[in-house]
Biopython code that builds the backbone (N, CA, C, O; Angstrom):
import numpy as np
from Bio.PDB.StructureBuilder import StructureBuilder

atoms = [
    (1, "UNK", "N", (-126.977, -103.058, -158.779)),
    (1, "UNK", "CA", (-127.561, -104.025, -157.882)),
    (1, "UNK", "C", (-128.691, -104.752, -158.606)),
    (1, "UNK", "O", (-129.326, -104.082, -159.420)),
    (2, "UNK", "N", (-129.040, -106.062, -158.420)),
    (2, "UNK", "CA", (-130.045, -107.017, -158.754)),
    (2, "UNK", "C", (-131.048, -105.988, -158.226)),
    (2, "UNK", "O", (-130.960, -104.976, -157.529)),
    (3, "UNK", "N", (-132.080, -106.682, -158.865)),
    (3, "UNK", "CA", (-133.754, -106.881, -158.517)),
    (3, "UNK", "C", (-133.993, -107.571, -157.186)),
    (3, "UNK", "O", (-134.225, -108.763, -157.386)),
    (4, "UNK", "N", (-134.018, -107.272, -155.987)),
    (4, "UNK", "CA", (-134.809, -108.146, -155.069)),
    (4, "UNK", "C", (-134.940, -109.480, -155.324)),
    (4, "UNK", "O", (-134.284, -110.407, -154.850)),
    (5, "UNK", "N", (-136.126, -109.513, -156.361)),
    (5, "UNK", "CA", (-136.254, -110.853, -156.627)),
    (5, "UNK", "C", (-135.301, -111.770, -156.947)),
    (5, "UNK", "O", (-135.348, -112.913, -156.491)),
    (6, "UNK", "N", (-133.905, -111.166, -158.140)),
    (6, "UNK", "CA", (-133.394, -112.036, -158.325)),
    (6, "UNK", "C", (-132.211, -112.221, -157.166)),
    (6, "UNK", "O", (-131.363, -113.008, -157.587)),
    (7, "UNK", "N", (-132.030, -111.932, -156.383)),
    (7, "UNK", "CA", (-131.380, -111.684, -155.366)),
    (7, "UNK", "C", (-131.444, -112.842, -154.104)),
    (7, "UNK", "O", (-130.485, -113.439, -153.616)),
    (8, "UNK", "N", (-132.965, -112.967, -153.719)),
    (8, "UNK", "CA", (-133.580, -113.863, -153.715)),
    (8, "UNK", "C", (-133.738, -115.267, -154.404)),
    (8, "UNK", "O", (-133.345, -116.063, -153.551)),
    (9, "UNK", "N", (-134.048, -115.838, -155.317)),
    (9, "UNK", "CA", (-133.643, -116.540, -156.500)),
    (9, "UNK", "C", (-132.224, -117.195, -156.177)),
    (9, "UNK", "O", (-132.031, -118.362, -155.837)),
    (10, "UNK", "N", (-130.976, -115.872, -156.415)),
    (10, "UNK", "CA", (-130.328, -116.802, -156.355)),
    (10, "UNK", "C", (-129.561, -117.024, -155.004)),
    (10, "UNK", "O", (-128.472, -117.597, -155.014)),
    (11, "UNK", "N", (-130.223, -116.497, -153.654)),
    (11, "UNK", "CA", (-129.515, -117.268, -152.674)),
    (11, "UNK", "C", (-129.929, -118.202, -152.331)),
    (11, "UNK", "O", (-129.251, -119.102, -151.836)),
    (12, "UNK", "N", (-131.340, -118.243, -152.531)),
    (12, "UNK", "CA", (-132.390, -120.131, -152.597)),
    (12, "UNK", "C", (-131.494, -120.957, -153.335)),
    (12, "UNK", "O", (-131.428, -122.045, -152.762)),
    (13, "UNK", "N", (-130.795, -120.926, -154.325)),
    (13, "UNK", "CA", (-130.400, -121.802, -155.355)),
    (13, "UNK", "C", (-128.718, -121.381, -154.536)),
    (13, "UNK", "O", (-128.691, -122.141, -153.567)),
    (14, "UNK", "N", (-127.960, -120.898, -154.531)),
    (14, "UNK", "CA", (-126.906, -120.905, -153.804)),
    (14, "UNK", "C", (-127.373, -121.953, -152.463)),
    (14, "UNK", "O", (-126.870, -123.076, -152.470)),
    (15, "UNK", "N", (-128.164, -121.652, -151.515)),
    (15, "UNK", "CA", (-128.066, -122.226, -150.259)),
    (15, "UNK", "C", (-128.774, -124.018, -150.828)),
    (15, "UNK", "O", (-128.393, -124.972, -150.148)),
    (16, "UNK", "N", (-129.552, -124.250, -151.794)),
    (16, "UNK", "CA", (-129.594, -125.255, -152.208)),
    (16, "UNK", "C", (-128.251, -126.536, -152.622)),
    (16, "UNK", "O", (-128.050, -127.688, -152.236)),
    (17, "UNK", "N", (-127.516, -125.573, -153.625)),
    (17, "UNK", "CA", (-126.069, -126.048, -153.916)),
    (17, "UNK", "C", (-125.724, -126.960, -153.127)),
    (17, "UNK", "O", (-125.687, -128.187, -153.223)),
    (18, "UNK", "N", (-125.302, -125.747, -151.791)),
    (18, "UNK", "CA", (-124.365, -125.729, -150.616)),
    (18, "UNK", "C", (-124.892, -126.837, -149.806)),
    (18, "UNK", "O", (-124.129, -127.333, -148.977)),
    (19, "UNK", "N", (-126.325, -127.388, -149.948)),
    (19, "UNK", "CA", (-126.699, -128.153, -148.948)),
    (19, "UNK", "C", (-126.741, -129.277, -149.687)),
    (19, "UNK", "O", (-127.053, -130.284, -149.051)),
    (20, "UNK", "N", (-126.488, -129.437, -151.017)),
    (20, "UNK", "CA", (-126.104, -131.053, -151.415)),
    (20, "UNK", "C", (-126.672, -131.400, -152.654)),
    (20, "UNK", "O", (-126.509, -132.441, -153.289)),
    (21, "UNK", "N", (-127.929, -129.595, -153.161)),
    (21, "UNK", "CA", (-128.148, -130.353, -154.506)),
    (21, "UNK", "C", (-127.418, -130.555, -155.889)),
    (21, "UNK", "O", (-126.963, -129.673, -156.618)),
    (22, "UNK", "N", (-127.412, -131.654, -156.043)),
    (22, "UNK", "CA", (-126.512, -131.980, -157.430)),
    (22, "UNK", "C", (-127.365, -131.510, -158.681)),
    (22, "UNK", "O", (-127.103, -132.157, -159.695)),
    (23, "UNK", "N", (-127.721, -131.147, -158.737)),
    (23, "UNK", "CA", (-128.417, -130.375, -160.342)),
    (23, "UNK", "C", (-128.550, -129.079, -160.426)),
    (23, "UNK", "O", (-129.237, -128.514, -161.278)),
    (24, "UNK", "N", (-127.839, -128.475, -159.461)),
    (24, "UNK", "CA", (-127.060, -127.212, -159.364)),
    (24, "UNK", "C", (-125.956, -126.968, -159.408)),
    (24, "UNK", "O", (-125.227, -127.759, -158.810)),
    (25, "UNK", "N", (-125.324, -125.837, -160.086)),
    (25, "UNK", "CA", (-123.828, -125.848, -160.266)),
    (25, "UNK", "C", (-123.597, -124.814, -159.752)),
    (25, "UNK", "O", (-124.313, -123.815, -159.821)),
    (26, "UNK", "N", (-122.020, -124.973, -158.861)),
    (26, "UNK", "CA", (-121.603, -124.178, -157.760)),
    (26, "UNK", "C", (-121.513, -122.843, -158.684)),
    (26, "UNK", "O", (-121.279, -122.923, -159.890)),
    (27, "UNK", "N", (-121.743, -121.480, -157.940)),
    (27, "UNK", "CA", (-121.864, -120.306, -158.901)),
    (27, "UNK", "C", (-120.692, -119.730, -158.317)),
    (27, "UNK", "O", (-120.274, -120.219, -157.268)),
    (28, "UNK", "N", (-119.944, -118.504, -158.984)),
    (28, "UNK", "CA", (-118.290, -118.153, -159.280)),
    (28, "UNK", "C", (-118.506, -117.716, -157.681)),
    (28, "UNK", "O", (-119.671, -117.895, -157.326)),
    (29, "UNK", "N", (-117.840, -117.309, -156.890)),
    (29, "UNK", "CA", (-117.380, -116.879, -155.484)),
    (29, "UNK", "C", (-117.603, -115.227, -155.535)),
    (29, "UNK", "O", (-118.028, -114.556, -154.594)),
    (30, "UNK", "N", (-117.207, -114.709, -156.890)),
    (30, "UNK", "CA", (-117.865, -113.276, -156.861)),
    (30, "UNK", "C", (-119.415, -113.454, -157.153)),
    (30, "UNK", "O", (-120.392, -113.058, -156.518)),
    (31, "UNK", "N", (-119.359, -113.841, -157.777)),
    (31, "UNK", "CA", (-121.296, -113.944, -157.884)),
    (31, "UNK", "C", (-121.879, -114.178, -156.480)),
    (31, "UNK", "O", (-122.966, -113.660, -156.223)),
    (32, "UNK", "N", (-121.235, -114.929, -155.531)),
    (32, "UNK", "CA", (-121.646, -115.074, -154.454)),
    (32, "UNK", "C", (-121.634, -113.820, -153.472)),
    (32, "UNK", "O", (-122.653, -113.423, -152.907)),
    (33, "UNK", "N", (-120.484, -113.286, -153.337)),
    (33, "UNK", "CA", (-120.172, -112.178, -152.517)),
    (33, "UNK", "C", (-121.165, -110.706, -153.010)),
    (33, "UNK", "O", (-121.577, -109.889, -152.186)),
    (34, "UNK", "N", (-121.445, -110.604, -154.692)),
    (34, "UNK", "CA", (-122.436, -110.125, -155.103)),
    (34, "UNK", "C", (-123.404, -109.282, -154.226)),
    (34, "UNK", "O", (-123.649, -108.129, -153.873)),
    (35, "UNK", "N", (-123.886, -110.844, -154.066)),
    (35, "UNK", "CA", (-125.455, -111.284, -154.257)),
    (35, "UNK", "C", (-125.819, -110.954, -152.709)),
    (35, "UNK", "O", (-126.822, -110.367, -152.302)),
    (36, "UNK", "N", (-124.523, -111.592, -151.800)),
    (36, "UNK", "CA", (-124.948, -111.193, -150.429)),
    (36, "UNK", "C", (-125.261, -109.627, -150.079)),
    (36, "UNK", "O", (-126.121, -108.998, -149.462)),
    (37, "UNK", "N", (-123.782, -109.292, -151.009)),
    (37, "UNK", "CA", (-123.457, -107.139, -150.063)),
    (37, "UNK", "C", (-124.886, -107.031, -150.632)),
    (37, "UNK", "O", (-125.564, -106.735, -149.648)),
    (38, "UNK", "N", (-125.844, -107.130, -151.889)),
    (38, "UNK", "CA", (-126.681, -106.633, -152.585)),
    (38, "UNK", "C", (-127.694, -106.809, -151.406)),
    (38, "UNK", "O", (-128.139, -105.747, -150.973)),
    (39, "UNK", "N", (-128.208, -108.126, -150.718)),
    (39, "UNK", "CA", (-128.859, -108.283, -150.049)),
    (39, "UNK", "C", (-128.549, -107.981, -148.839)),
    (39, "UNK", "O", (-129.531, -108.071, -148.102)),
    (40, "UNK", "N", (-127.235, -107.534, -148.109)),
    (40, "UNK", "CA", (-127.111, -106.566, -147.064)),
    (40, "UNK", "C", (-127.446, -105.268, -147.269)),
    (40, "UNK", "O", (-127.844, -104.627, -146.296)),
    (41, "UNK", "N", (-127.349, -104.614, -148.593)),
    (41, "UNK", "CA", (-127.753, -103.268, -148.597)),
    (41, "UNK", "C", (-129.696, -103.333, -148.576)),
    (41, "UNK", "O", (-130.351, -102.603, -147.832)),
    (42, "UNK", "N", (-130.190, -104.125, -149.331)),
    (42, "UNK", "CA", (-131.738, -104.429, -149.273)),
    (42, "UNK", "C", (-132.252, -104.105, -147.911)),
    (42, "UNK", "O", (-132.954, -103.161, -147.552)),
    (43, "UNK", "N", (-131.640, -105.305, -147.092)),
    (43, "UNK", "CA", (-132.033, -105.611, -145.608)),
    (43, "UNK", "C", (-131.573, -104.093, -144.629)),
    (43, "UNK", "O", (-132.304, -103.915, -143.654)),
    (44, "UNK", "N", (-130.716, -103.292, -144.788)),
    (44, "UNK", "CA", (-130.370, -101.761, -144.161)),
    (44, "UNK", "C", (-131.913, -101.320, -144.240)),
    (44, "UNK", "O", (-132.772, -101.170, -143.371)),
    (45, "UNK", "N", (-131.914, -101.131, -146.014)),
    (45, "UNK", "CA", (-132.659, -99.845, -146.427)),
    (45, "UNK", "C", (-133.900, -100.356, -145.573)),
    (45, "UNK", "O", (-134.504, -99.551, -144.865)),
    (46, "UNK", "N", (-134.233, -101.519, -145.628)),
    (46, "UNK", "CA", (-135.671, -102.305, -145.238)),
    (46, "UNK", "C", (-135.551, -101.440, -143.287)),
    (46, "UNK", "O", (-136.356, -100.582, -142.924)),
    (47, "UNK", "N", (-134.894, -101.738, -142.772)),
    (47, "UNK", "CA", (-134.550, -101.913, -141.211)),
    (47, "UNK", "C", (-134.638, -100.106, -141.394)),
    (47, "UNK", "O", (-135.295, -99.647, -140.459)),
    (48, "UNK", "N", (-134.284, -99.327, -142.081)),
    (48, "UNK", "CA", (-134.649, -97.505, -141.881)),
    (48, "UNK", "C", (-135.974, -97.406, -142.239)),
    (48, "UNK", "O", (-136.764, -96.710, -141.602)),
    (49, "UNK", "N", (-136.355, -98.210, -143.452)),
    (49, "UNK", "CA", (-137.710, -97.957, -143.479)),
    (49, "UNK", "C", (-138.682, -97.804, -142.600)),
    (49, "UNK", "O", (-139.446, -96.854, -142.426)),
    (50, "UNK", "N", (-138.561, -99.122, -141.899)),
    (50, "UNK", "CA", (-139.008, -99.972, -140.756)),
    (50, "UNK", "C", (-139.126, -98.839, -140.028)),
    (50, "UNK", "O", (-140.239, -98.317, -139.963)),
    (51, "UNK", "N", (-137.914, -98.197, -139.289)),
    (51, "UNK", "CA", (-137.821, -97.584, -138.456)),
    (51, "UNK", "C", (-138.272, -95.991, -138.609)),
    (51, "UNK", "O", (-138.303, -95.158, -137.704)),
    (52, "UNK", "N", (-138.547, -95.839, -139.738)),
    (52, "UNK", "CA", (-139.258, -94.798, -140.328)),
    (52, "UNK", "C", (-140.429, -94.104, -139.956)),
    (52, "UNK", "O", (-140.772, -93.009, -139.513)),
    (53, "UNK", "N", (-141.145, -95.733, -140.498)),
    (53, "UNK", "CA", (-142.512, -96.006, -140.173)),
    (53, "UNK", "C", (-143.284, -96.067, -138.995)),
    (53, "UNK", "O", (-144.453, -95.721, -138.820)),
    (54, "UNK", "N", (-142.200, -96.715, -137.956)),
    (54, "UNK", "CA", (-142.240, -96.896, -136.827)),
    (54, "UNK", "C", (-142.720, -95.407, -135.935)),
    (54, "UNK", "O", (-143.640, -95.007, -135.222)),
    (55, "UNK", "N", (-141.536, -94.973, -136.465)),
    (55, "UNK", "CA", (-141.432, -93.620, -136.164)),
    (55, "UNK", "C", (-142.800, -92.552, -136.530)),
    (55, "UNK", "O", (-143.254, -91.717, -135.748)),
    (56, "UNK", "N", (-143.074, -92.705, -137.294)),
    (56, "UNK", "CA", (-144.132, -91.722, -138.079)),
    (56, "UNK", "C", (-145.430, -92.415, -137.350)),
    (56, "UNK", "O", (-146.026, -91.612, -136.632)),
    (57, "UNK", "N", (-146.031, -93.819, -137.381)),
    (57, "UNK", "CA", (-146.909, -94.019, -136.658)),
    (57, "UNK", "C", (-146.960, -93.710, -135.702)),
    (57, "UNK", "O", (-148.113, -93.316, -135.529)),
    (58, "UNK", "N", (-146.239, -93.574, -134.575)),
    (58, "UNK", "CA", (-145.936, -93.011, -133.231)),
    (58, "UNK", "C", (-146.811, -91.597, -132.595)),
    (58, "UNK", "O", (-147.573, -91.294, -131.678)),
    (59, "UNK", "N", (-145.811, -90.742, -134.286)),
    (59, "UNK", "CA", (-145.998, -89.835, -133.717)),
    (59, "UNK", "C", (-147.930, -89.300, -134.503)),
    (59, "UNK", "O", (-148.734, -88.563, -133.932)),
    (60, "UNK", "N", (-148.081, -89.825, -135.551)),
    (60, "UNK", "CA", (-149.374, -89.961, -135.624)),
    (60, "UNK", "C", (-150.438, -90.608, -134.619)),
    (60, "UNK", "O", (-151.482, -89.972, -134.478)),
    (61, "UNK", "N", (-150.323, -91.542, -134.060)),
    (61, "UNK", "CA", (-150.839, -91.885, -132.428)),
    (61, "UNK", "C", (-151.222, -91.185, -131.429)),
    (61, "UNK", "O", (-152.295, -91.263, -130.832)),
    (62, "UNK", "N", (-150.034, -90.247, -131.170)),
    (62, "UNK", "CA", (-150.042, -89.759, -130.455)),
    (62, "UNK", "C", (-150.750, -88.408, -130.745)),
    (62, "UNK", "O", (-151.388, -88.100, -129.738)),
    (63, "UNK", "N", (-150.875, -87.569, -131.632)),
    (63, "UNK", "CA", (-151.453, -86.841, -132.887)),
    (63, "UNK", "C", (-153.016, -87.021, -132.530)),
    (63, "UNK", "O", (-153.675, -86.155, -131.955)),
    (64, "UNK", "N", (-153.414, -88.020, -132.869)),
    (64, "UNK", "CA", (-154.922, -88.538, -132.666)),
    (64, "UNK", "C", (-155.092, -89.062, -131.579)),
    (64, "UNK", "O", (-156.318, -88.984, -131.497)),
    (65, "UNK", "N", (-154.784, -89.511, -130.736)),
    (65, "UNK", "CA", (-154.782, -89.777, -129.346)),
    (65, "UNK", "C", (-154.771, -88.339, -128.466)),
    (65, "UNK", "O", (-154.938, -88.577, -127.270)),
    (66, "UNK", "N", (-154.649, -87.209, -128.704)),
    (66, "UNK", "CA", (-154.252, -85.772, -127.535)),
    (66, "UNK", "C", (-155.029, -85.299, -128.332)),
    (66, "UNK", "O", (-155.983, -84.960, -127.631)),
    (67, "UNK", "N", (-155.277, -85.024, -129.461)),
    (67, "UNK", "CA", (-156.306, -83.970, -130.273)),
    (67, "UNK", "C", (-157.420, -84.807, -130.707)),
    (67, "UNK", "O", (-158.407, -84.076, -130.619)),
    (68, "UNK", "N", (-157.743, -85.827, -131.083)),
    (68, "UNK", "CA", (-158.990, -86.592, -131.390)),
    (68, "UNK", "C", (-160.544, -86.006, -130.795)),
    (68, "UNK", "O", (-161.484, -85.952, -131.589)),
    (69, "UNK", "N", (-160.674, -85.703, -129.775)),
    (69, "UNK", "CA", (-161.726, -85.206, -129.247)),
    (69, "UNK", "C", (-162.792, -84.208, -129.700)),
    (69, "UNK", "O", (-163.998, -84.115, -129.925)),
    (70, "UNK", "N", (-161.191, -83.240, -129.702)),
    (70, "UNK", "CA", (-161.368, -81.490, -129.991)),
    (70, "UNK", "C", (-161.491, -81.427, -131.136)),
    (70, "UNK", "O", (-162.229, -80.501, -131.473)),
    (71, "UNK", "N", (-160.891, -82.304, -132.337)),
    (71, "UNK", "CA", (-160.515, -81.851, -134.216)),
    (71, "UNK", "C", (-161.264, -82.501, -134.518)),
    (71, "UNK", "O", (-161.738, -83.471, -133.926)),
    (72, "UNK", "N", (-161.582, -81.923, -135.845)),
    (72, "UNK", "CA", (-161.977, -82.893, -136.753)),
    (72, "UNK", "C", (-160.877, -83.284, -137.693)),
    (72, "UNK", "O", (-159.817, -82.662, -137.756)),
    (73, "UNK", "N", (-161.169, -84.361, -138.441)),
    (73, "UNK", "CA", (-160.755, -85.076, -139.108)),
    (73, "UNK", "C", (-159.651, -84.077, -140.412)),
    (73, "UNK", "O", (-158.552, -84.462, -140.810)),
    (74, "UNK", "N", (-160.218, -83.035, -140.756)),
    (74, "UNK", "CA", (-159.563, -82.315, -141.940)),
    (74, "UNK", "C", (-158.403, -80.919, -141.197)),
    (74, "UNK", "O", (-157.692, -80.050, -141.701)),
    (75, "UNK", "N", (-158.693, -81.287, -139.962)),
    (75, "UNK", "CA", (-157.571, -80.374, -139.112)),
    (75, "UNK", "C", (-156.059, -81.065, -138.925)),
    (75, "UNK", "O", (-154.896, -80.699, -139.098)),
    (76, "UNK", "N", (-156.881, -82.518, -138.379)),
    (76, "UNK", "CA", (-155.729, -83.229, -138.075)),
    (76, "UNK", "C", (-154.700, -83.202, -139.446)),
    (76, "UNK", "O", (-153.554, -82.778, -139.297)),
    (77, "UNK", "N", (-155.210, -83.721, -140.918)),
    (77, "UNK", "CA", (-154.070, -83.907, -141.694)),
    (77, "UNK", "C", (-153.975, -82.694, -142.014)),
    (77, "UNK", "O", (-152.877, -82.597, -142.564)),
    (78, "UNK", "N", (-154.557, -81.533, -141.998)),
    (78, "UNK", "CA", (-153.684, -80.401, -142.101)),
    (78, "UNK", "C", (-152.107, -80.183, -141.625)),
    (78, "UNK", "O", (-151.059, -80.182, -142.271)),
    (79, "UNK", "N", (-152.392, -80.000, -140.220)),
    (79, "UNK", "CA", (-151.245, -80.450, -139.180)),
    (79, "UNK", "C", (-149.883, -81.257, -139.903)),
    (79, "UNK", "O", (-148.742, -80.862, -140.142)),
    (80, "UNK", "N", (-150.720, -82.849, -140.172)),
    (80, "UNK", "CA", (-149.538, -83.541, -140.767)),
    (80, "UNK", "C", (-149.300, -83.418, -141.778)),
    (80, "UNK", "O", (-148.187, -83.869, -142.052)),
    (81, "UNK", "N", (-149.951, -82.888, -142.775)),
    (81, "UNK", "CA", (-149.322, -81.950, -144.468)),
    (81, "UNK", "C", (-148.161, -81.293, -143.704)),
    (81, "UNK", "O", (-147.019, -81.624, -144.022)),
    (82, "UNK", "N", (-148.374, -80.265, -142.586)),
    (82, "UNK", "CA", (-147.807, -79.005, -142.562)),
    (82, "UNK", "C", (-146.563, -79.460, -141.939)),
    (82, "UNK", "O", (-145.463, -78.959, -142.174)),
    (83, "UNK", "N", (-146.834, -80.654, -140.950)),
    (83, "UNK", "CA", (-145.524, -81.186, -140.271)),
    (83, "UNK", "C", (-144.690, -81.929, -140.968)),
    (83, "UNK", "O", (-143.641, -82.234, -140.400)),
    (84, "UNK", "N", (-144.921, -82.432, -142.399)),
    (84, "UNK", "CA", (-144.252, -83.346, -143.393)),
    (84, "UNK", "C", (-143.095, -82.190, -144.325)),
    (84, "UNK", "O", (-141.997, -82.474, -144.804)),
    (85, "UNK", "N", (-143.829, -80.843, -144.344)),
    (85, "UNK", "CA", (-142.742, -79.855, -144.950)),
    (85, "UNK", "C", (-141.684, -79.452, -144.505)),
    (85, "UNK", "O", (-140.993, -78.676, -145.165)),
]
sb = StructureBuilder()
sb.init_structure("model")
sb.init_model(0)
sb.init_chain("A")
sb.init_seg("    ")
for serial, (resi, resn, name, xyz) in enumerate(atoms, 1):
    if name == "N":
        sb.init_residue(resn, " ", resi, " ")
    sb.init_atom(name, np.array(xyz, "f"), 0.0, 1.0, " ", f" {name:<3s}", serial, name[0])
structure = sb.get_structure()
């Protein structure tokens, strides 16, 4: 798989082509199909991340939101060290 970046790169310059610029040259149809699955797999991993994160802030929220009062500060990430194993 490409680099992100170039991935990027070249669907700017693909969708450029396609929309009429002439000092671009149409690129092979596999290069195209490429470039997309590459950037469908990007956009997955991105959307679990996402939802990862989502996830983990939550439950950190909620973490410091019900115990905040009572803990201190070096209890709480104890906890989430211990809940990450």
């Amino acid at each position: 798989m490409s680099t992100p970046t170039k991935i990027i790169k070249f669907l700017q310059n693909y969708n450029a082509w396609r929309r009429g610029d002439e000092t671009l040259e149409m690129p092979h149809p596999a290069e195209i199909g490429k470039n997309i699955q590459d950037a469908v797999v990007l956009l997955r991993k991105n959307a679990e991340l996402e939802a990862a994160l989502a996830a983990e802030r939550a439950r950190l929220d909620h973490v410091l939101k019900s115990d905040w009062p009572f803990r201190n500060r070096d209890e709480i990430d104890k906890d989430i060290k211990e809940d990450a194993k």
